[in-house]
C-alpha positions, 0 to 999 in steps of 0.5 A: 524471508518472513519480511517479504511473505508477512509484511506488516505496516511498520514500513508505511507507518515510517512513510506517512510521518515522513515529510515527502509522502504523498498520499496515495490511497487512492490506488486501493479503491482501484485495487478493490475493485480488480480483485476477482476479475479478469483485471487482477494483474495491475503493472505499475510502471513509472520512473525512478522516484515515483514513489512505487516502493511507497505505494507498495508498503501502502498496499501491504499494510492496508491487505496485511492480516499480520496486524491492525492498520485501521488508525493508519487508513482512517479518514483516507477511504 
């Protein structure tokens, strides 16, 4: 149950060393700048293989206050 309520970065740190990531750090500019408004709810809707789980681990790893994820983000924001 702690893995989905403190998710740490060990499932992006994976991602970013496997050769079909796809940078996506882009979507925590867009993230950032929702958070506090009336926007905050953001529905990702795309097909199966779309690299939403990906984007997910991203999320949670860069928003994770479990652990250190600045060496994982540097020079991406």
């Amino acid at each position: 149950m702690g893995f989905y309520l403190n998710p740490e970065n060990n499932g992006y740190r994976e991602s970013i060393r496997s050769k079909i990531y796809i940078d996506k750090t882009g979507l925590i500019a867009h993230t950032n700048e929702r958070i506090h408004t009336e926007e905050k709810y953001i529905c990702v809707s795309r097909p199966r293989r779309f690299g939403k789980s990906m984007a997910i681990k991203m999320l949670a790893a860069y928003y994770s206050r479990g652990c250190d994820s600045k060496a994982l983000f540097s020079g991406k924001i």
